[in-house]
N, C-alpha and C positions, 0 to 999 in steps of 0.2 A: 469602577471597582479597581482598585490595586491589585497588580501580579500576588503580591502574598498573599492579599487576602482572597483573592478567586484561586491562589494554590489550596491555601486550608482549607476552604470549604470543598475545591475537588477531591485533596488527597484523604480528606475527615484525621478525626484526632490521631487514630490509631499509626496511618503510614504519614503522617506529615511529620511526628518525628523522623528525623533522618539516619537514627541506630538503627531502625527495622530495616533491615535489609533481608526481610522476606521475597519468596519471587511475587508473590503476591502486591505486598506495595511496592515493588520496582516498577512491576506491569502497570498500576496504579499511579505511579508517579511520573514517568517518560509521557503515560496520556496525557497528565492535567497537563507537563511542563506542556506541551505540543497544543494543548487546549485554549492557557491562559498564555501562549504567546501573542505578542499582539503583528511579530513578523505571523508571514504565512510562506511554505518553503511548497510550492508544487512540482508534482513529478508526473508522470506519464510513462504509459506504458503502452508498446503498438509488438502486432504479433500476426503472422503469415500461416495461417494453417494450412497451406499448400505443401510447405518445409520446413515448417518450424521453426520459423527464422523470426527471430526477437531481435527487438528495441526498448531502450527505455532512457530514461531521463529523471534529477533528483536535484533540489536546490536551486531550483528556478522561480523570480517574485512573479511568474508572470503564467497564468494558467495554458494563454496560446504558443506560448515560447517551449514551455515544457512539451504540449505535444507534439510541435515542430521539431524538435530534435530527438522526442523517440521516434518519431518517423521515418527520418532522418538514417537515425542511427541503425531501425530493422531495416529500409531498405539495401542496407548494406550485406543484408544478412537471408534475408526472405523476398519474392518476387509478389507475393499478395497482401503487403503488409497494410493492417488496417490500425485505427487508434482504438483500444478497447478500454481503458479504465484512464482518469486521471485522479491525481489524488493533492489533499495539500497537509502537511502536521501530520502526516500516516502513512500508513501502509499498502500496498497493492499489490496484488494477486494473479495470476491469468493460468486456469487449468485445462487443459484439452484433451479431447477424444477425437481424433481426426476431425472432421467439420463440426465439432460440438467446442465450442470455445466461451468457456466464461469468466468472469471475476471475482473478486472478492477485496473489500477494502477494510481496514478495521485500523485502529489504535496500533498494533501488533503483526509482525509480518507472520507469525505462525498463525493469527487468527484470522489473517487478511487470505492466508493458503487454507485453513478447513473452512471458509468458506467460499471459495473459487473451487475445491473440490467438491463440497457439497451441494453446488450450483451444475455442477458439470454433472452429478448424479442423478438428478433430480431431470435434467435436461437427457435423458437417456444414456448418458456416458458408461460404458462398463470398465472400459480399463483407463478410468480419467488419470491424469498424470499434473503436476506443477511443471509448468514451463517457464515462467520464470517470474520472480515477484522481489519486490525493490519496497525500500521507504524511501519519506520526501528529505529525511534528516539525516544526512549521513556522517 
């Protein structure tokens, strides 16, 4: 399939014109573009619940590369840093409640964070918080 035509069929008639600049087909359109790429941009994300010391990484062709350098990058920051989500064409997430740490990945960084918060809910978290969350496309 051709990039335009795996665009029009993701974005459908309505946001594949390019005047609606609704948020609705913006939201819609950043996914397909990220969809029917045929690069893939990975990123990573490592996080220390000890002290909340994050890492992260974005724009990497290489899934082991990306986590290696958020790792990387939290131990700079955190003494317990672990690798919790990796992502590629999206978004990620990581919400925490002292030892309760979860993620969240989606098309969208705001919907990549309600569900890393609604993971950390769900997981007993009462006062779950966003610690920090990245896309792979910057």
């Amino acid at each position: 399939m051709l990039a335009g035509d795996c665009l029009y069929e993701c974005e459908g008639p309505i946001c594949y014109d390019f005047s609606n600049n609704s948020s609705m087909c913006l939201e819609i359109r950043a996914k397909c573009q990220n969809t029917c790429s045929n690069k893939r941009s990975y990123g990573a994300i490592a996080y220390s619940a000890k002290d909340k010391g994050a890492g992260w990484s974005y724009g990497w062709n290489d899934q082991s590369k990306a986590q290696k350098v958020a790792l990387d990058n939290c131990h700079a920051h955190g003494s317990a840093c672990k690798s919790i989500v990796w992502y590629y064409n999206s978004c990620a997430a990581v919400a925490a409640d002292g030892n309760i740490v979860t993620w969240g990945r989606d098309s969208t960084k705001r919907r990549a964070q309600q569900t890393a918060l609604s993971e950390c809910a769900k997981a007993g978290g009462k006062k779950c918080a966003i610690e920090v969350s990245q896309c792979s496309l910057n």
